[in-house]
Structure formats: structure tokens, C-alpha cells
PDB file with SEQRES, HELIX, SHEET and CRYST1 records, atoms N, CA, C and O in Angstrom:
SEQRES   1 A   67  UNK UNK UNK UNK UNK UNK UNK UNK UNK UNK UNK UNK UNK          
SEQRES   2 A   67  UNK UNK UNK UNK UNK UNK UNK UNK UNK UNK UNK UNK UNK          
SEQRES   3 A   67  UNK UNK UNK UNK UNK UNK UNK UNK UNK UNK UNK UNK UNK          
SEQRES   4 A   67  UNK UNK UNK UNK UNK UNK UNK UNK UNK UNK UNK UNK UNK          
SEQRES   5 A   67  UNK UNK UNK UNK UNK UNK UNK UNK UNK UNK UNK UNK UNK          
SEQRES   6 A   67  UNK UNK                                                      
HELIX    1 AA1 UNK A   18  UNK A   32  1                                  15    
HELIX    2 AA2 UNK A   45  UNK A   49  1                                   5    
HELIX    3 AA3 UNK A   56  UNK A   65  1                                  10    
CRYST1    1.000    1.000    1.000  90.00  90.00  90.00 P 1           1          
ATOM      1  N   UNK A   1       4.528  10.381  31.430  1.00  0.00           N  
ATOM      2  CA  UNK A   1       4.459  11.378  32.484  1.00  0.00           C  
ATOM      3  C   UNK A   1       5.278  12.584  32.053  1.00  0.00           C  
ATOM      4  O   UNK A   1       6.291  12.350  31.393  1.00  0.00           O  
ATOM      5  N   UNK A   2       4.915  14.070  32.392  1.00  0.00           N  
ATOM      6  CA  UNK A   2       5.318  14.754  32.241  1.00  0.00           C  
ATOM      7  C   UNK A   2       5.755  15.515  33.059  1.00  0.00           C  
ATOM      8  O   UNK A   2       5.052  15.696  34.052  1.00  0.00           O  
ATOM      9  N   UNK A   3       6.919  16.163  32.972  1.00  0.00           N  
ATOM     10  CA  UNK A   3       7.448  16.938  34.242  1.00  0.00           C  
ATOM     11  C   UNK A   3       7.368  18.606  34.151  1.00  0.00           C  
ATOM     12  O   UNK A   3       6.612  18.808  33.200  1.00  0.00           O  
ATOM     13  N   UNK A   4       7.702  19.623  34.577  1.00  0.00           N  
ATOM     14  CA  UNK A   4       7.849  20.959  34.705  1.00  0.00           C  
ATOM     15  C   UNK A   4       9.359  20.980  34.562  1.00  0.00           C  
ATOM     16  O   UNK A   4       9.732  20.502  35.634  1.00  0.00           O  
ATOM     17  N   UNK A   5      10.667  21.322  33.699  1.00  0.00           N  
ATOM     18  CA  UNK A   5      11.750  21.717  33.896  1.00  0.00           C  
ATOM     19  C   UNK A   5      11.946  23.488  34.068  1.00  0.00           C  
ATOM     20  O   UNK A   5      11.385  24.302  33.335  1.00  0.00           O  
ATOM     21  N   UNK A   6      12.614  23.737  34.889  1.00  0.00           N  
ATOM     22  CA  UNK A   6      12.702  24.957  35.551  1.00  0.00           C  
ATOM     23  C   UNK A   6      13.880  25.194  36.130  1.00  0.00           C  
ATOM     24  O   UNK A   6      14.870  24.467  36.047  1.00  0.00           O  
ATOM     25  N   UNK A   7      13.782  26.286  36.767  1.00  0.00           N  
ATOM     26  CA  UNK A   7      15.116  26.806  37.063  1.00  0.00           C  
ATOM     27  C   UNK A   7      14.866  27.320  38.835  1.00  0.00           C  
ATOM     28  O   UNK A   7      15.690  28.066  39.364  1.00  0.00           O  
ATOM     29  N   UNK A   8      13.619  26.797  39.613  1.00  0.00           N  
ATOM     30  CA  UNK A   8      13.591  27.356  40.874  1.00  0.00           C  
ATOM     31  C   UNK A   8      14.585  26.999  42.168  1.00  0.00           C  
ATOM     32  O   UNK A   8      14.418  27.372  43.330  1.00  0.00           O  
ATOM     33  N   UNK A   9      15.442  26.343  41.749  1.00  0.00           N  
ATOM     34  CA  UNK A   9      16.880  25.986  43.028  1.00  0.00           C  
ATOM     35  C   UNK A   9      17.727  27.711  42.630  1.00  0.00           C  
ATOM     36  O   UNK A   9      18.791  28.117  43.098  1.00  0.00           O  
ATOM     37  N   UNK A  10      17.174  28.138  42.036  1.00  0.00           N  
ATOM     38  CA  UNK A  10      17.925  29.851  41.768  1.00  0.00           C  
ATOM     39  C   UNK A  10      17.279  30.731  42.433  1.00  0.00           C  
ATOM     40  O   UNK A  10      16.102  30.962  42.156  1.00  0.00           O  
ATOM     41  N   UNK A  11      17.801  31.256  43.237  1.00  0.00           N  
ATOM     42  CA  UNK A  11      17.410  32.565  43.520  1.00  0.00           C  
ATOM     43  C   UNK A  11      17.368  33.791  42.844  1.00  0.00           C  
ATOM     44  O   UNK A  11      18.514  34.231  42.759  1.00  0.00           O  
ATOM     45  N   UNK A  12      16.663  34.425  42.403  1.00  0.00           N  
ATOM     46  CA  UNK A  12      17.204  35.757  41.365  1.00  0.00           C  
ATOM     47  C   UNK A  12      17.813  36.264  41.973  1.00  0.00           C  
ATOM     48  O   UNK A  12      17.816  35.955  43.165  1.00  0.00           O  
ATOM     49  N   UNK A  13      18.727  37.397  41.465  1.00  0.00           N  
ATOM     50  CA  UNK A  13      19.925  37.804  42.488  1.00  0.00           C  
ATOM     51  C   UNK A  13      20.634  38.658  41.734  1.00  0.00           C  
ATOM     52  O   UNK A  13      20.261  38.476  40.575  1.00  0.00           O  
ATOM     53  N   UNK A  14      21.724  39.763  41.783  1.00  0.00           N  
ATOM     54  CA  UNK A  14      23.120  40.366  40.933  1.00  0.00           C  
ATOM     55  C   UNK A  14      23.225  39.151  40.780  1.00  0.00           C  
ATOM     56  O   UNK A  14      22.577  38.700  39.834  1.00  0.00           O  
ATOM     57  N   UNK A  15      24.247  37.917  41.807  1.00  0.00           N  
ATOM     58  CA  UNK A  15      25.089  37.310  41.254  1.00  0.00           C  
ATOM     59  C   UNK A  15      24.512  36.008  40.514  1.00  0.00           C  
ATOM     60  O   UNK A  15      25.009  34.893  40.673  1.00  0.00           O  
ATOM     61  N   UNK A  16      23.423  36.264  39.698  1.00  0.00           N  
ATOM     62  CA  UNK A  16      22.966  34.846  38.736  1.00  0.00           C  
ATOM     63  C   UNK A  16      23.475  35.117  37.795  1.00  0.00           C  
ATOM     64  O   UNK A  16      23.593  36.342  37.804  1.00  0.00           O  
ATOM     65  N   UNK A  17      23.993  34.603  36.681  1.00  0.00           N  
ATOM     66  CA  UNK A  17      24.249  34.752  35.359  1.00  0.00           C  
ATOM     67  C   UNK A  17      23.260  33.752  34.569  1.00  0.00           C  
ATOM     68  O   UNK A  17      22.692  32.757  35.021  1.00  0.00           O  
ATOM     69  N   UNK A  18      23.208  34.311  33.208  1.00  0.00           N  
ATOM     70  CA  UNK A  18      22.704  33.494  32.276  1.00  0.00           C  
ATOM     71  C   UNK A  18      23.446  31.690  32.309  1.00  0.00           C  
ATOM     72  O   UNK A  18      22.783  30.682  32.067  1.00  0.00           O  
ATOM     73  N   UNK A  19      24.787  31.707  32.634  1.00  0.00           N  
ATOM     74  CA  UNK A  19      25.219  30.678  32.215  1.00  0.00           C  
ATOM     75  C   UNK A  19      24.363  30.073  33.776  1.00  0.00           C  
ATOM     76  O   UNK A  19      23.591  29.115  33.758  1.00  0.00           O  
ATOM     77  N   UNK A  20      24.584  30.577  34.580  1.00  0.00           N  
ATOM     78  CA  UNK A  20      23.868  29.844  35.938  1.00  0.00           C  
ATOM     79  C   UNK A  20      22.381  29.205  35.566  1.00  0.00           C  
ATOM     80  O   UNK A  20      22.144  28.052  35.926  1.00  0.00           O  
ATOM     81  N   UNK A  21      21.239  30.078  34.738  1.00  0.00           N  
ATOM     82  CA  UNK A  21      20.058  29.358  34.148  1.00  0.00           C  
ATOM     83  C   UNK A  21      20.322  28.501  33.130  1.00  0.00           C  
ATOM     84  O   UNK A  21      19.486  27.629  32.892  1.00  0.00           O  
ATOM     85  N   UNK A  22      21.472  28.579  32.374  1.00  0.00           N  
ATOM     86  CA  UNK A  22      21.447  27.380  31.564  1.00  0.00           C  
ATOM     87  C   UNK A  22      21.851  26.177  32.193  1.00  0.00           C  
ATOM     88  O   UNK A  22      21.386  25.078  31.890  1.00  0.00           O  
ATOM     89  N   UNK A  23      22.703  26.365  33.057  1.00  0.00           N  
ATOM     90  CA  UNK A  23      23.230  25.191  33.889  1.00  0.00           C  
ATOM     91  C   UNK A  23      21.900  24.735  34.821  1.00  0.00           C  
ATOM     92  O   UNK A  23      21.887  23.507  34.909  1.00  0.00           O  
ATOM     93  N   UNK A  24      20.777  25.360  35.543  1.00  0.00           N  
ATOM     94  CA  UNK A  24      20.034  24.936  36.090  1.00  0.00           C  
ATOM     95  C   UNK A  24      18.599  24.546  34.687  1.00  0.00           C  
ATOM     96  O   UNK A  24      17.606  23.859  34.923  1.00  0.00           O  
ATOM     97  N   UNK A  25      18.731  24.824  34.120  1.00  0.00           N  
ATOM     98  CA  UNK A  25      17.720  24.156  33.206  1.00  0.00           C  
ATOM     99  C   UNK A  25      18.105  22.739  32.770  1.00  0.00           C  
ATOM    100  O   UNK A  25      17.346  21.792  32.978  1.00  0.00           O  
ATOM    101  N   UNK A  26      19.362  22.594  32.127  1.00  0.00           N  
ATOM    102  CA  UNK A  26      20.346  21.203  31.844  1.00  0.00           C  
ATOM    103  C   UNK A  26      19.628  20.349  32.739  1.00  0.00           C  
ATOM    104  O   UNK A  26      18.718  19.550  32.520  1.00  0.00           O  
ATOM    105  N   UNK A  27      20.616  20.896  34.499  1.00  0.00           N  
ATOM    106  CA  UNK A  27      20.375  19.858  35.371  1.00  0.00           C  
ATOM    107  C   UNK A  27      18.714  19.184  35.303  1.00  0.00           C  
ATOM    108  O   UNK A  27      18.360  18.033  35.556  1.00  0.00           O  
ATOM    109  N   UNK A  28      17.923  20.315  34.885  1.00  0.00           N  
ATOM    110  CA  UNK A  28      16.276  19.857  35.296  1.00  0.00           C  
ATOM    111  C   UNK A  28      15.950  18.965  34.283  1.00  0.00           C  
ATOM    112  O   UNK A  28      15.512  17.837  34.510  1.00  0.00           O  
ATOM    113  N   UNK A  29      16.131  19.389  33.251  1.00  0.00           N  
ATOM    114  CA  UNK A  29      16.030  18.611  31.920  1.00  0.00           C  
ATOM    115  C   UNK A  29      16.605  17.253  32.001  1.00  0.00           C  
ATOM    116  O   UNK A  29      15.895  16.264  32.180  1.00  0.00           O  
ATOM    117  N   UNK A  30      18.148  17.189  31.843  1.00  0.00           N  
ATOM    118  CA  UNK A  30      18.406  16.111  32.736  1.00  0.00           C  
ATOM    119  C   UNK A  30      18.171  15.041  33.187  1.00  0.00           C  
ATOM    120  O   UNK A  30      18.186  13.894  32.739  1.00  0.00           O  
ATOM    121  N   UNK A  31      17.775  15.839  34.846  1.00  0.00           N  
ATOM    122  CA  UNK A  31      16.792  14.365  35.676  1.00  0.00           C  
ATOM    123  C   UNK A  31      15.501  13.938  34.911  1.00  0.00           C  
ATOM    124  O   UNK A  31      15.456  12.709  34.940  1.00  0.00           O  
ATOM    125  N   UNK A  32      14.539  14.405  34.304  1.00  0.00           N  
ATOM    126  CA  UNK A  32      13.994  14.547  34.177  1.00  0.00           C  
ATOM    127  C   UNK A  32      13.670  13.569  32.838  1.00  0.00           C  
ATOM    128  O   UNK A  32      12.885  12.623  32.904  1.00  0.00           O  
ATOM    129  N   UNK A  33      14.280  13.888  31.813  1.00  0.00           N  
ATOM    130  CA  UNK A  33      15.028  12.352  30.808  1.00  0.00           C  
ATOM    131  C   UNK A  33      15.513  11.262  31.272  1.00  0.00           C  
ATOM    132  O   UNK A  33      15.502  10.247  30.575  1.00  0.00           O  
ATOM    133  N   UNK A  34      15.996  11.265  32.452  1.00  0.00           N  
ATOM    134  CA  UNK A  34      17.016  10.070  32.875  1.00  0.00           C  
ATOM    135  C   UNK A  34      16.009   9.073  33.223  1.00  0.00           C  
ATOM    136  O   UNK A  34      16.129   7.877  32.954  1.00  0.00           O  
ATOM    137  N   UNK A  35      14.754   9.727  33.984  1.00  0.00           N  
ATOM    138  CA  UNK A  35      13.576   8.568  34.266  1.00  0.00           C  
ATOM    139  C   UNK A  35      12.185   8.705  33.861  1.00  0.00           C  
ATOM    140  O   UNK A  35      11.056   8.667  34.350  1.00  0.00           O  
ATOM    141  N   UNK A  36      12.988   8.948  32.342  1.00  0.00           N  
ATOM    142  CA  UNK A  36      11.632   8.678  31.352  1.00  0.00           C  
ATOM    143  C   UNK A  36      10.494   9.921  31.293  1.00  0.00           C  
ATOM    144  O   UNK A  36       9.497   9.790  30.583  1.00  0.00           O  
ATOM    145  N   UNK A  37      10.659  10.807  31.877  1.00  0.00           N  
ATOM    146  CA  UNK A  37       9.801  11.924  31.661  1.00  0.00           C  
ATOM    147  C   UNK A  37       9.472  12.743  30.158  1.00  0.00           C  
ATOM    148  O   UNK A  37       9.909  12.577  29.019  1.00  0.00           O  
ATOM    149  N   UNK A  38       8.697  13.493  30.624  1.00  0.00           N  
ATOM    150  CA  UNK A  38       8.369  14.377  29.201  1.00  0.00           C  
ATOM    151  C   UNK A  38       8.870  15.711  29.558  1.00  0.00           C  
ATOM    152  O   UNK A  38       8.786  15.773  30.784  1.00  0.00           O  
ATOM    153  N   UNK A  39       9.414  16.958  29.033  1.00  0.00           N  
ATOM    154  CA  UNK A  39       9.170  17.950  29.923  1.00  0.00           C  
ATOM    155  C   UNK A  39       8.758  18.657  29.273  1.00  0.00           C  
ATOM    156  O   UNK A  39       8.693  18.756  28.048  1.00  0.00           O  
ATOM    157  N   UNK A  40       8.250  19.554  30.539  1.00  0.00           N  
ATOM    158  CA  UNK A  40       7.500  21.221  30.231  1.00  0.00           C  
ATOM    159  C   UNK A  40       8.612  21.835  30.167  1.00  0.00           C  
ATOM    160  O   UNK A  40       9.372  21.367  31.014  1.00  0.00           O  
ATOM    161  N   UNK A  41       9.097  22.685  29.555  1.00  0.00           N  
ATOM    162  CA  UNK A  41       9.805  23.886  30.164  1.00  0.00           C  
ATOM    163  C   UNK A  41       9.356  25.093  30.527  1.00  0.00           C  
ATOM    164  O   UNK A  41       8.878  25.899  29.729  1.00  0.00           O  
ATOM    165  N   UNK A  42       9.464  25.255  31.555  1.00  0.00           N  
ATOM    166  CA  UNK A  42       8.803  26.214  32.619  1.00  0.00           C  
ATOM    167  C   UNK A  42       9.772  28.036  32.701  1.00  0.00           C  
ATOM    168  O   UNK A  42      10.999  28.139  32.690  1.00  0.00           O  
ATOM    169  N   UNK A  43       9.109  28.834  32.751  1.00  0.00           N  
ATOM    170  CA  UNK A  43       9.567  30.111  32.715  1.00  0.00           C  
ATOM    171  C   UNK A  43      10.569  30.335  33.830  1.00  0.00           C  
ATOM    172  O   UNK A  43      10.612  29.566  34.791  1.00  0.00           O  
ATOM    173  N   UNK A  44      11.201  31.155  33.737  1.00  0.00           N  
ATOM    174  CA  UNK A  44      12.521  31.275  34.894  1.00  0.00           C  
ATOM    175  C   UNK A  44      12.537  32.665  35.584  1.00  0.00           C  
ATOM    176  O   UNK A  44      12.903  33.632  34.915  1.00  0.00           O  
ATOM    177  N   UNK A  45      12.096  32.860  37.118  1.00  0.00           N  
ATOM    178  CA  UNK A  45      12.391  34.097  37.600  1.00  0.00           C  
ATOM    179  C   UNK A  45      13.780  34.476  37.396  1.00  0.00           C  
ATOM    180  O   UNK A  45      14.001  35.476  36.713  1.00  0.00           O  
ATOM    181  N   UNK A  46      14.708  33.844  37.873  1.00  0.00           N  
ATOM    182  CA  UNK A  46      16.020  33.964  37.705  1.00  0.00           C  
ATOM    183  C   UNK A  46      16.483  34.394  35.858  1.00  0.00           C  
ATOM    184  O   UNK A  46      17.333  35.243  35.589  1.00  0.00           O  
ATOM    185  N   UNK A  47      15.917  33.811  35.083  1.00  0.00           N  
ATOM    186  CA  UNK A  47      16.471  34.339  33.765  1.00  0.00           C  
ATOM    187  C   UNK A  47      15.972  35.495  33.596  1.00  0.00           C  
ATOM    188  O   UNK A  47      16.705  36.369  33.133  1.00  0.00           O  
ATOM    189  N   UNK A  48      14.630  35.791  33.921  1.00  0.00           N  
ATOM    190  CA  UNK A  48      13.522  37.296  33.856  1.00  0.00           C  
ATOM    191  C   UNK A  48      14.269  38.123  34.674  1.00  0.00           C  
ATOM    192  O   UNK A  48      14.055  39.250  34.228  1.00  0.00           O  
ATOM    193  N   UNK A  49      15.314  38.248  35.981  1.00  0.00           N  
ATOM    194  CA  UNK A  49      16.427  38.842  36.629  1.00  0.00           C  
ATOM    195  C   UNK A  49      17.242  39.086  36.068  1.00  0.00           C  
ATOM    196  O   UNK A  49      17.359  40.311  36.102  1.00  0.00           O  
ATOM    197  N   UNK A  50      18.181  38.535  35.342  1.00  0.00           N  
ATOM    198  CA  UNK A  50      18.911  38.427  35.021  1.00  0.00           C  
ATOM    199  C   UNK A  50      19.675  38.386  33.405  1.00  0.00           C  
ATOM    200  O   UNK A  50      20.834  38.150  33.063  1.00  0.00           O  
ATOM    201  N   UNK A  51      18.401  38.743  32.611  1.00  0.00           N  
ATOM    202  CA  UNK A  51      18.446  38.904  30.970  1.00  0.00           C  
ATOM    203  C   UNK A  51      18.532  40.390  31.064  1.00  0.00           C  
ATOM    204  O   UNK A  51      17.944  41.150  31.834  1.00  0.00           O  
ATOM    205  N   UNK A  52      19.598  40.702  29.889  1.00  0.00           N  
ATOM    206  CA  UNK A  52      19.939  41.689  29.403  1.00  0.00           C  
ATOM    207  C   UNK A  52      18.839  42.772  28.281  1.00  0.00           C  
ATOM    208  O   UNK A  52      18.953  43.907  27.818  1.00  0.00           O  
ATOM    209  N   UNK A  53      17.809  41.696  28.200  1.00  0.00           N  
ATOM    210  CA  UNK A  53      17.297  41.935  26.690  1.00  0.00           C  
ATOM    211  C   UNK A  53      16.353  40.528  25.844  1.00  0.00           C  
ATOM    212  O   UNK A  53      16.145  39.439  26.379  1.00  0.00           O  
ATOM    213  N   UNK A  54      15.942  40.882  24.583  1.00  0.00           N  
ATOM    214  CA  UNK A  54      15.306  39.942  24.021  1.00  0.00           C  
ATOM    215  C   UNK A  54      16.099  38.571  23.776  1.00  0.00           C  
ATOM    216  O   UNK A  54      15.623  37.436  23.765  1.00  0.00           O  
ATOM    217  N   UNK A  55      17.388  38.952  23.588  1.00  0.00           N  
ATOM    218  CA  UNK A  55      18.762  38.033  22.802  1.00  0.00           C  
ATOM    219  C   UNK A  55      19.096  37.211  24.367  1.00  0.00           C  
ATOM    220  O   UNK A  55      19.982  36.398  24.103  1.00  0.00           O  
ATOM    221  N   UNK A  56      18.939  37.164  25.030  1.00  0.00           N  
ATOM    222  CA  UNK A  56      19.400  36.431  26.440  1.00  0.00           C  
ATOM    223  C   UNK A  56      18.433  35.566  26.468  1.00  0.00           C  
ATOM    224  O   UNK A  56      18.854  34.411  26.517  1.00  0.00           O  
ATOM    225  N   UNK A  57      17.208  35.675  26.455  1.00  0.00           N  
ATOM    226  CA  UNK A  57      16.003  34.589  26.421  1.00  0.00           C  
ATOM    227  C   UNK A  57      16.031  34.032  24.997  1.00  0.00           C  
ATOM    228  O   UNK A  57      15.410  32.970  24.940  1.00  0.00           O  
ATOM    229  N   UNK A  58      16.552  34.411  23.837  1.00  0.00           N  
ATOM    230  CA  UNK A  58      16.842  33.691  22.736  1.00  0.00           C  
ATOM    231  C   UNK A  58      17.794  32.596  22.572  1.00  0.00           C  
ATOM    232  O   UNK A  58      17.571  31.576  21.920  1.00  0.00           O  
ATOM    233  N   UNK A  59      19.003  32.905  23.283  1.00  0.00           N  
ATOM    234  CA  UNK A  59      20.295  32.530  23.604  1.00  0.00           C  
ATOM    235  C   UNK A  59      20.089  31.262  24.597  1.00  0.00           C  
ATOM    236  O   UNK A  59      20.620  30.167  24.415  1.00  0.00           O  
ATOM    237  N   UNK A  60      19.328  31.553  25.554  1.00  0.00           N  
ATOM    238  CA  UNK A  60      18.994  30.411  26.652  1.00  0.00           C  
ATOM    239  C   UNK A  60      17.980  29.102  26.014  1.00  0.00           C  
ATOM    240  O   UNK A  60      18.334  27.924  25.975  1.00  0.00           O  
ATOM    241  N   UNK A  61      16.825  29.570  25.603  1.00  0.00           N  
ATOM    242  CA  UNK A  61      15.813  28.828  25.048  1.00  0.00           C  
ATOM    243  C   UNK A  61      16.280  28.203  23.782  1.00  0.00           C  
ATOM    244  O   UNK A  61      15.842  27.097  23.466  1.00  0.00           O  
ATOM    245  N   UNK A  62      17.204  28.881  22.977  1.00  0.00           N  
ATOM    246  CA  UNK A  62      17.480  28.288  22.091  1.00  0.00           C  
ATOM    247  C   UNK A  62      18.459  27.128  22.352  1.00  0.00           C  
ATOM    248  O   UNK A  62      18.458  26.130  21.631  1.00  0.00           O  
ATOM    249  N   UNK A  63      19.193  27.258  23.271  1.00  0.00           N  
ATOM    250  CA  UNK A  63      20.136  26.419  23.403  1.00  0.00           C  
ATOM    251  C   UNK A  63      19.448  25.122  24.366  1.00  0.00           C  
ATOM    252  O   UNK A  63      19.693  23.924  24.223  1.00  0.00           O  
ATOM    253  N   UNK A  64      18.702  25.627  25.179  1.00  0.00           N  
ATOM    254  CA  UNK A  64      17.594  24.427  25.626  1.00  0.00           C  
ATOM    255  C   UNK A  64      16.697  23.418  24.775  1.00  0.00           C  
ATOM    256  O   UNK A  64      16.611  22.191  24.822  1.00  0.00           O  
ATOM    257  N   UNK A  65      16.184  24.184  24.134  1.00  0.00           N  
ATOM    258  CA  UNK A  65      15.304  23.671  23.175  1.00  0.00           C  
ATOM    259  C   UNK A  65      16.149  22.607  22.071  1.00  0.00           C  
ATOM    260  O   UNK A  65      15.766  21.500  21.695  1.00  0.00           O  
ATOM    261  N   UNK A  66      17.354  23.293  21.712  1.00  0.00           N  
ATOM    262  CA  UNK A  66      18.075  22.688  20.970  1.00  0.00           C  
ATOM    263  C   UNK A  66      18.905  21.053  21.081  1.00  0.00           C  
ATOM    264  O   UNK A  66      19.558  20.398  20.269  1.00  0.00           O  
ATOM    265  N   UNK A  67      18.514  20.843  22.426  1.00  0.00           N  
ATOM    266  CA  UNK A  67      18.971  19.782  23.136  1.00  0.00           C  
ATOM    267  C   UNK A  67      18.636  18.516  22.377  1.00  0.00           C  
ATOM    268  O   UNK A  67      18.957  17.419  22.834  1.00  0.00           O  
TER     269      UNK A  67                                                      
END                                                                             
């Protein structure tokens, strides 16, 4: 089974930070391993808010992916 990991418990917002989407991707990823899933990783309004640039979605994904 496969799941969607995402970041939608975020609201986009000023006060999101990048570290806030990495911390909500973790958590999704996460549950999501813990009972045997597969995941998608799913695009993030909140990171698309809240990226500075190309290097913020590099920085995030890479460190996700890297898991």
C-alpha cells in the first residue's frame, strides 16, 4: 500500500519556515513507514509559501529523499 506524504496539517503563512516543512514531511513519512506503507511524496503549499528560491526546495527534498 501506498500512501501520499505531505505537508497539509500546515497552513501557508509568514510564520512557516522551511524547518516547519521539514518537520511536517518527517512526521508524514514517519507514520507512514511505521505501518508498512510506501510513500508518495506529495508537493507542499506551505514549502511553495515559504521557499526563498530554487535552493529551499533542493535543501528540503534533498534532505527528505535522503532519508
Amino acid at each position: 500500500i501506498a500512501s501520499g506524504a505531505g505537508t497539509d496539517d500546515l497552513q501557508p503563512g509568514p510564520r512557516v519556515t522551511i524547518a516547519d516543512v521539514e518537520a511536517a514531511y518527517e512526521e508524514s513519512c514517519g507514520f507512514i513507514e511505521s505501518v508498512g506503507g510506501r510513500i508518495i511524496l506529495m508537493a507542499s503549499r506551505a514549502l511553495a509559501a515559504c521557499a526563498k528560491g530554487p535552493d529551499d526546495y533542493v535543501k528540503v527534498y534533498g534532505r527528505i529523499l535522503g532519508q
